[in-house]
VOMIKOL-358437 format. One record per residue (C-alpha): z, y, x. Coordinates in nm, 4 decimals, m for minus. Each point is the difference from the previous one (the first is absolute). Layout:
+----------+----------+----------+
:       pz :       py :       px :
+----------+----------+----------+
:        Z :        Y :        X :
...
+----------+----------+----------+
END
This chain:
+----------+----------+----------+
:       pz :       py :       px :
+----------+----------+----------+
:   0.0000 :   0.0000 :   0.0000 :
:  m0.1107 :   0.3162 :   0.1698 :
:   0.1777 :   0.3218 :  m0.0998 :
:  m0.2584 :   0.3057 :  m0.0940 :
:  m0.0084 :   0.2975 :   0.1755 :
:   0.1298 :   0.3289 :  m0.2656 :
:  m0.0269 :   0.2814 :   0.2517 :
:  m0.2385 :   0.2007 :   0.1850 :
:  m0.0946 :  m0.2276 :   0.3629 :
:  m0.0813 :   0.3384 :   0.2290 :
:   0.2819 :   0.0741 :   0.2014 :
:   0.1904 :   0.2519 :  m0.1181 :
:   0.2979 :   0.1928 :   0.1552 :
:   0.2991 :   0.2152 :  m0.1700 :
:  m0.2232 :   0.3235 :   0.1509 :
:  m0.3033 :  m0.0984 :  m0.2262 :
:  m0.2492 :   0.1330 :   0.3248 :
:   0.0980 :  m0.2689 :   0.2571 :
:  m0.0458 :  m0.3316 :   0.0041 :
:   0.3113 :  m0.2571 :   0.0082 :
:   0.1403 :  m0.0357 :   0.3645 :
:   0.0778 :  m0.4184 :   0.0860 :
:   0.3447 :   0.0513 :  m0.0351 :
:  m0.0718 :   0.1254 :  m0.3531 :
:  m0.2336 :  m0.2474 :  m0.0987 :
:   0.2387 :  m0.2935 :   0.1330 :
:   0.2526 :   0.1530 :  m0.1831 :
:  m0.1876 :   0.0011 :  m0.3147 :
:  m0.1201 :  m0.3887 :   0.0571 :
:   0.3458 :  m0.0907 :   0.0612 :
:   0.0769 :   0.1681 :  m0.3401 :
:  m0.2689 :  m0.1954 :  m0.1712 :
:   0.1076 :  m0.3293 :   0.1306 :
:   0.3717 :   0.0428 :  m0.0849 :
:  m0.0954 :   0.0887 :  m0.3810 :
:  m0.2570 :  m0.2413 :  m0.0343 :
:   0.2549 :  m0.2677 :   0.1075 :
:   0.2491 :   0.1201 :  m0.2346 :
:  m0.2290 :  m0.0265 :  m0.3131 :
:  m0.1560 :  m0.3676 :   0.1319 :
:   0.1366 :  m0.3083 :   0.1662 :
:  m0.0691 :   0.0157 :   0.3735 :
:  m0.0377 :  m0.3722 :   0.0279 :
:  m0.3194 :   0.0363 :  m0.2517 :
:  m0.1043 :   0.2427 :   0.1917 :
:  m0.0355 :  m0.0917 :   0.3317 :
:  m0.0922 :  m0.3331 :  m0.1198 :
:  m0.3261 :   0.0314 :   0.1456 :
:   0.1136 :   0.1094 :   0.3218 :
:   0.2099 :  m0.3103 :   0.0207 :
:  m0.2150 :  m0.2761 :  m0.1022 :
:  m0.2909 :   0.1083 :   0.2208 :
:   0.3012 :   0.0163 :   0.2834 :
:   0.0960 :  m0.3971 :  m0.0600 :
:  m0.3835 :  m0.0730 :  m0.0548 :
:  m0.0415 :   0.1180 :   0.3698 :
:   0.2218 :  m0.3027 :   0.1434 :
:  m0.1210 :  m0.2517 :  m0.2710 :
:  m0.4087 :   0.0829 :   0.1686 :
:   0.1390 :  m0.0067 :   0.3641 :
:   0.1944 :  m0.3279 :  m0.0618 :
:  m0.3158 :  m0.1580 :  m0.1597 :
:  m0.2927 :   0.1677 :   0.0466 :
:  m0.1946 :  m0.2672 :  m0.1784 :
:   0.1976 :  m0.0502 :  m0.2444 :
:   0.0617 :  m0.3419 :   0.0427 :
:   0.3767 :  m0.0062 :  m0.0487 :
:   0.2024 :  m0.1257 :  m0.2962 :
:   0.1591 :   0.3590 :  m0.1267 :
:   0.3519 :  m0.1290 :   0.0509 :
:  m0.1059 :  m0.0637 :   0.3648 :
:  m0.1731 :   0.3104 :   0.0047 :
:   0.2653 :   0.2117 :  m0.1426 :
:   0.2797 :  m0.2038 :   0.2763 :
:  m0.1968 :   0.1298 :   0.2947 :
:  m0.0718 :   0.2880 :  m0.1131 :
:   0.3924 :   0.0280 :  m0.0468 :
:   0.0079 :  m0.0889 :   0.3488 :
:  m0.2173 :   0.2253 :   0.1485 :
:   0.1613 :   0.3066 :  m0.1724 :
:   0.3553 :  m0.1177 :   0.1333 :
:  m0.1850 :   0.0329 :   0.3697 :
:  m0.1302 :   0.3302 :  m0.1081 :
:   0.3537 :   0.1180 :  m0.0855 :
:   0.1297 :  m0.1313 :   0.2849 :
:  m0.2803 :   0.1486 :   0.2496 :
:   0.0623 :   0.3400 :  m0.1357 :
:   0.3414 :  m0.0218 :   0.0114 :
:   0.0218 :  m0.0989 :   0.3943 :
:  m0.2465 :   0.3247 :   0.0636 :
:   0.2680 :   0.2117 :  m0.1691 :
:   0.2235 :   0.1907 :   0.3313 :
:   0.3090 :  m0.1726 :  m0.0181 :
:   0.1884 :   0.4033 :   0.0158 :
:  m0.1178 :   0.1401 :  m0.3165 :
:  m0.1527 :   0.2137 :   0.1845 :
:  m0.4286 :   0.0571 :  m0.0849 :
:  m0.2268 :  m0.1284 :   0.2456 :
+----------+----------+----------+
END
């Protein structure tokens, strides 16, 4: 379900003569998102997002699509536990950024 646009789409600033600066237009994204997850379920809407994320490791588990799905969906379990893990070790141990 896509939600329809109700406003002008030029950027437009508080001035009326200027366009939006980033800052303002993140700002007014992050406003967006915040209210259109209050009137919606954010599971149903990043749905999408997520299935196409667990369809990556189902294709680079089996390619071919050979697999039974149960096997399928075990190494693909698998292989996101290693991804988890791999990010996790290239995290600096101090908090610190790297």
């Amino acid at each position: 379900m896509r939600h329809e646009p109700t406003g002008r789409s030029e950027s437009v600033s508080s001035s009326g003569n200027e366009p939006a600066s980033q800052a303002e237009r993140s700002l007014r994204a992050r406003l967006a998102a915040y209210a259109l997850h209050a009137q919606r379920d954010p599971r149903e809407t990043t749905a999408n997002g997520r299935a196409a994320f667990l369809a990556r490791f189902d294709r680079e588990v089996d390619p071919e699509g050979l697999l039974e799905p149960d096997e399928r969906r075990r190494r693909a379990a698998v292989k996101a536990r290693q991804a988890k893990r791999t990010a996790g070790a290239k995290r600096p141990k101090d908090g610190t950024a790297a």
